[in-house]
C-alpha positions in Angstrom: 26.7 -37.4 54.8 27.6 -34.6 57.3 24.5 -32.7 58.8 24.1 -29.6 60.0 25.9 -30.1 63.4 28.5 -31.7 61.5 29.0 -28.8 59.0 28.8 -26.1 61.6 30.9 -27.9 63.9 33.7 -27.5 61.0 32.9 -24.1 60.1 33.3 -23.1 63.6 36.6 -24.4 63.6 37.7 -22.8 60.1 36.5 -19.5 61.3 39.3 -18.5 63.7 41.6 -19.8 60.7 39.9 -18.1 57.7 38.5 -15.1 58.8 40.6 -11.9 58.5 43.6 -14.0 56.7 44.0 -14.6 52.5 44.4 -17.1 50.2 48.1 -16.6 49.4 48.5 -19.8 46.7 46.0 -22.1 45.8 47.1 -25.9 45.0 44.3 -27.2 43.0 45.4 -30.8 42.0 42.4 -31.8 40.0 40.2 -30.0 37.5 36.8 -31.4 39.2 35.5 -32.6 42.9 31.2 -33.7 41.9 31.2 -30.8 39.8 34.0 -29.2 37.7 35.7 -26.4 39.6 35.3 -22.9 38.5 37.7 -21.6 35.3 40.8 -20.2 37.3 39.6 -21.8 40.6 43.1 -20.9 42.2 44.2 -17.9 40.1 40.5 -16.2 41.6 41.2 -17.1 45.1 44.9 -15.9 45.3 45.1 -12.6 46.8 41.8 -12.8 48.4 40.6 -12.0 51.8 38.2 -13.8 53.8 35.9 -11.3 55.6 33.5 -13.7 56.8 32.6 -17.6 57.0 29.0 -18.3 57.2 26.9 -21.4 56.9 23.8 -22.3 54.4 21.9 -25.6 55.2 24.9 -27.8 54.7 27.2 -25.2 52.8 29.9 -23.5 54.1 29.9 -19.8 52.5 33.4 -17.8 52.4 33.0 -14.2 51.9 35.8 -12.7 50.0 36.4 -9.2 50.0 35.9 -8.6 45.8 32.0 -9.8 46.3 32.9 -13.4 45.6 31.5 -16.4 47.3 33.4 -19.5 47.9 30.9 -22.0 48.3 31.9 -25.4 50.1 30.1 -28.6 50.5 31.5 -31.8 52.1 29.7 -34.1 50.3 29.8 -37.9 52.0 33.4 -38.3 52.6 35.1 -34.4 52.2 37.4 -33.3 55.5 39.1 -30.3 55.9 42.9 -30.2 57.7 44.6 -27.4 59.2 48.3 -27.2 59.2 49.9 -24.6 61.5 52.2 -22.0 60.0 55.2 -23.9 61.7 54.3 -26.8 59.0 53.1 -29.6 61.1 49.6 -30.7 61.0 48.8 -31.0 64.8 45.8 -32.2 66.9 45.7 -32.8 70.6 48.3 -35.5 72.1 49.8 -36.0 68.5 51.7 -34.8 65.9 51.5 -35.7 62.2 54.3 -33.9 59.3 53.6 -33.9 56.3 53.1 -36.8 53.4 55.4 -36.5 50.2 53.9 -37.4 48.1 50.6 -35.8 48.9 47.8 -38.1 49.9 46.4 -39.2 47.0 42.5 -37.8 48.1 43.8 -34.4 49.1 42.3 -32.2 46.4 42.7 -28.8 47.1 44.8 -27.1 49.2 44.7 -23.7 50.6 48.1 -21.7 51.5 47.4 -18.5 54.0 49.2 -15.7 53.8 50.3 -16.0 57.7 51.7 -19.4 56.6 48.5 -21.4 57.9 47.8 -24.2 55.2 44.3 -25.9 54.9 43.7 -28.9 53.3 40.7 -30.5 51.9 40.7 -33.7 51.1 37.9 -36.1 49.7 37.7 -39.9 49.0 34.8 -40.0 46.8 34.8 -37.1 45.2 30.8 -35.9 46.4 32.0 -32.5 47.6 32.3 -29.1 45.8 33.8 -25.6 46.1 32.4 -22.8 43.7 32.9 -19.1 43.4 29.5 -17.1 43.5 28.9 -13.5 43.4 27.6 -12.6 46.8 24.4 -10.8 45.0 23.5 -14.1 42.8 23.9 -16.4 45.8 19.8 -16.7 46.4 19.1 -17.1 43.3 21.9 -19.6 42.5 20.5 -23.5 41.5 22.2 -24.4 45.0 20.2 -22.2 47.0 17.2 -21.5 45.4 14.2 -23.2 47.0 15.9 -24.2 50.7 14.2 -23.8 53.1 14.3 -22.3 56.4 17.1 -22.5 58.8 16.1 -25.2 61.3 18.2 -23.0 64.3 17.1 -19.2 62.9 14.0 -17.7 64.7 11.8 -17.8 61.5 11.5 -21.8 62.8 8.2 -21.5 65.1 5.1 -23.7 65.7 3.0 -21.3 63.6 5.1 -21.5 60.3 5.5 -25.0 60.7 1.6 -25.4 60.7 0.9 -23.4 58.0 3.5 -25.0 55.4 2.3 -28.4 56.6 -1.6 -28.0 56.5 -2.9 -30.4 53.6 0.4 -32.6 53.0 -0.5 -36.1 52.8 3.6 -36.8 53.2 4.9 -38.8 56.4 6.1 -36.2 58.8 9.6 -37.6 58.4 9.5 -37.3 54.6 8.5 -33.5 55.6 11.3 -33.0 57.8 14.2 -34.2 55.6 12.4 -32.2 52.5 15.1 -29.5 52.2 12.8 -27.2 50.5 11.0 -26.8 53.6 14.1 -27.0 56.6 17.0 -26.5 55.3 20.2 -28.6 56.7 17.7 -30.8 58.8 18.8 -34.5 58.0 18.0 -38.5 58.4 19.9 -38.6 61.6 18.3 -35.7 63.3 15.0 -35.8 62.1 14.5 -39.6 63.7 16.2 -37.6 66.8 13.8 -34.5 67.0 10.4 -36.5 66.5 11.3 -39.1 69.4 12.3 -36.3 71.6 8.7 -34.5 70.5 7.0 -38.3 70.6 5.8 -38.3 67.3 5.8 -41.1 65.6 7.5 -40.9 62.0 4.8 -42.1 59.9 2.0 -39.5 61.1 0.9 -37.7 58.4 2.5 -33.9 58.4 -1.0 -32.7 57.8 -2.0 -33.8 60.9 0.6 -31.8 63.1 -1.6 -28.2 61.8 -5.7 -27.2 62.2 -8.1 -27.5 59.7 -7.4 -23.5 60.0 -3.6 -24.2 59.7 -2.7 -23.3 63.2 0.0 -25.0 65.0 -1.3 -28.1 67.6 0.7 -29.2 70.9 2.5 -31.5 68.5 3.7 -28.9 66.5 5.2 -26.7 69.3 6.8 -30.3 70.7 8.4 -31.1 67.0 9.8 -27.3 66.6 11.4 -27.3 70.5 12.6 -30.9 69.3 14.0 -30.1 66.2 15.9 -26.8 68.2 16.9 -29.0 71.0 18.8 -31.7 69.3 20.4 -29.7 66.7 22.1 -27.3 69.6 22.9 -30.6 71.7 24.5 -32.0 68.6 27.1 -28.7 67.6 27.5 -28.7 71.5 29.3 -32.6 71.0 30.8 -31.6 67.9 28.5 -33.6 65.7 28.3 -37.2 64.6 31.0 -38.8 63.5 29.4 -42.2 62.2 31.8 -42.7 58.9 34.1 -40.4 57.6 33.4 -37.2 59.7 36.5 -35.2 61.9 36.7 -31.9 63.2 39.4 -29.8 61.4 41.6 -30.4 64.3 41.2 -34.7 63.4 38.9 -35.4 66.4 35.6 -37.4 65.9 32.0 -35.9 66.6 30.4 -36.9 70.1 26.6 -37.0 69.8 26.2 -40.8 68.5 27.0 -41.9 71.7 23.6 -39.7 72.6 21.8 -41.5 70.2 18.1 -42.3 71.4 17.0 -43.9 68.2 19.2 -43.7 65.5 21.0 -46.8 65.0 19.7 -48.4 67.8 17.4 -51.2 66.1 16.3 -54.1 68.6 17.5 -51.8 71.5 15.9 -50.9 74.4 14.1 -47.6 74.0 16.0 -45.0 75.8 13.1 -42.6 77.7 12.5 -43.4 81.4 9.3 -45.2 81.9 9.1 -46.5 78.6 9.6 -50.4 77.8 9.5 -50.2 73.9 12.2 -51.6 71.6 13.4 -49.4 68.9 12.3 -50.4 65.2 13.7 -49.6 62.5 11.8 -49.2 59.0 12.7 -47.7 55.2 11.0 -43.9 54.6 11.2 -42.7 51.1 14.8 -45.1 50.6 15.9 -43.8 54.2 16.3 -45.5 57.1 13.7 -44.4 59.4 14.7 -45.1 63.4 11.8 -44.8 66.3 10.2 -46.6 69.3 6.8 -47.4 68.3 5.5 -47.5 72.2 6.4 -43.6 72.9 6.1 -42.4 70.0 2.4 -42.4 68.6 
């Protein structure tokens, strides 16, 4: 499933797109994606403009300009295309016109009214799109509960500390606990505690005071956590499965994998001679070198 990086990587690249321009026709070519789509999905949308395209954990969030929300997620396998107004779906070195019929994943798509089409597209179906009033968004079963953005500045050693004093959880069980980082994820939580050298089956308690104050640890695993996630929207994200950029090119950062996939391999830090193990957290697949990370 995309992470973070992943999903802000495509955001950024809808942005330019969406931002400013309006839904002109909406093809909506089944009633449901993992949830039914909202009553008049299309007919809601048409006419719209999109003021602004912002990013929730792992939820893309279009601002329309009657106070509507159109809330995406990408599920495992969703993708979104861009097709220039000329017609022809483009990316770099290649050229690609159109499929009649239409592929038989491509779900929704979304005409602009400069002539811009975007299509979203979705082989299993895990995705969603909904249309929430901007006000209700916090309070909406979706949202209500995450937890902090992992890149915001509310992210520090000292809040860290206080929400893990007393939990007798695994640290990595803590980390992919979206009620307490929101859009952190298997991937990048195995990357962030190797960078901080914390091994994945410490106990998140340990990583605050008895007074819940934040230890060296703490301040490693937060700069960790910052760190990778930056490094891996700076590559574009991961593309392990199913994951493309809107423009069709695949993520960079797996090939800056330390840990992640790398069972049997040769840890990765200079100096250190471990062998990356893997082992199963909570039905997760839990990547680390047991030599640096202690």
């Amino acid at each position: 499933m995309p992470e973070l990086p992943e999903v802000e990587t495509v955001r950024r690249g809808l942005e330019p797109i969406l931002v400013g321009n309006a839904f002109a026709r909406v093809e909506q070519r089944r009633p449901d994606l993992r949830l039914p789509l909202p009553k008049r999905f299309g007919e809601r949308l048409e006419g719209r403009k999109v003021q602004a395209l912002d990013r929730r954990a792992k939820y893309l969030l279009a601002r329309l300009d009657d106070g509507e929300v159109l809330v995406m997620h990408l599920g495992m396998t969703g993708r979104f295309a861009i097709d220039k107004a000329n017609g022809v779906s483009a990316a770099p070195g290649r050229f690609a016109h159109r499929q009649n019929p239409p592929p038989k994943h491509e779900h929704i798509v979304f005409h602009l009214g400069d002539g811009t089409t975007i299509r979203y597209s979705d082989t299993r179906r895990f995705g969603l799109m909904d249309l929430v009033p901007a006000s209700d968004l916090e309070s909406h079963a979706l949202f209500k509960g995450l937890g902090v953005e992992p890149l915001a500045d509310a992210l520090t050693p000292e809040w860290l500390a206080f929400k893990l004093k007393g939990k007798a959880t695994s640290i990595k069980a803590a980390l992919i606990d979206q009620r307490l980082i929101a859009g952190l994820g298997n991937i990048y939580a195995c990357e962030a505690l190797h960078r901080a050298r914390i091994s994945p089956l410490e106990l998140a308690g340990t990583l605050a005071t008895e007074s819940g104050k934040p230890t060296k640890k703490t301040e490693a695993l937060v700069e960790g956590i910052k760190a990778v996630l930056e490094s891996a929207i700076k590559a574009g994200g991961s593309s392990l499965r199913d994951y493309r950029h809107t423009d069709g090119r695949p993520g960079r950062f797996q090939h800056s994998f330390k840990v992640y996939g790398r069972e049997g391999k040769r840890c990765k830090r200079a100096g250190c001679d471990g062998v990356i193990r893997r082992i199963v957290q909570n039905g997760r697949s839990t990547f680390y070198c047991p030599v640096c990370q202690r």
